[in-house]
C-alpha positions in Angstrom: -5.7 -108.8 33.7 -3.1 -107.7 31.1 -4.1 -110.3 28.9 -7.5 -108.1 28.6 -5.8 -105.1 27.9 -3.9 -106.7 25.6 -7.5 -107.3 23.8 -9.2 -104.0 24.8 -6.6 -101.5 23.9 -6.9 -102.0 20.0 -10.6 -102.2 20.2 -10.7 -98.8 21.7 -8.2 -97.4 19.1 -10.3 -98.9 16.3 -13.8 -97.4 17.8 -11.7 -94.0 18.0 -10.6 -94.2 14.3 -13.7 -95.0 13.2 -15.1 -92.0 15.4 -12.9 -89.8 14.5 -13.5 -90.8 10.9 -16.9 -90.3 10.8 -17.1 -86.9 12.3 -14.5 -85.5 9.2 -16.8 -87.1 6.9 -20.0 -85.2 7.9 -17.3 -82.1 8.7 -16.3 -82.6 4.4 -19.4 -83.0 3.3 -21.6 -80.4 5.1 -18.5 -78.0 3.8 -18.9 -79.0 0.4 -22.4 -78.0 0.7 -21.5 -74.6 2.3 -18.9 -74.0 -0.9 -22.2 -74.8 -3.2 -24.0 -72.5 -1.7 -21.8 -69.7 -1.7 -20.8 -70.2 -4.6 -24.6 -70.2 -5.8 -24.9 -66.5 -4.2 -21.6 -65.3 -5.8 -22.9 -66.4 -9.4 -26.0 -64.7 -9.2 -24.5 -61.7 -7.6 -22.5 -61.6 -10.5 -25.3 -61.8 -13.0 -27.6 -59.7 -11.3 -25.0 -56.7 -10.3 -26.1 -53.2 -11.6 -25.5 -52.3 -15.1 -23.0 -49.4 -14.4 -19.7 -51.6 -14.8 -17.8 -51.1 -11.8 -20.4 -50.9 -9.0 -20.1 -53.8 -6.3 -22.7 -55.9 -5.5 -21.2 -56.5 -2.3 -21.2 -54.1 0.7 -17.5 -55.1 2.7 
């Protein structure tokens, strides 16, 4: 019996890593792709404010 846990107990902390590794991957990249966007909707908030000079195109 210990000789299987011997065997099991690394297995389980590899499939965890791995796990673990893999849901921070998606986490990074579905961020990245949340930074593009907003940063997408800030640049043409930019470009597209009213002429006036200090209005905001923003509300908050």
């Amino acid at each position: 019996m210990p000789r299987r846990l011997i065997f099991t107990v690394p297995l389980l902390l590899v499939l965890l890593l791995t796990l673990l590794l893999f849901g921070a991957g998606f986490a990074l990249k579905a961020l990245w792709w949340i930074a593009v966007i907003v940063l997408v909707v800030r640049l043409i908030g930019f470009v597209a404010r009213p002429k006036g000079g200090s209005a905001r195109w923003y509300r908050w």
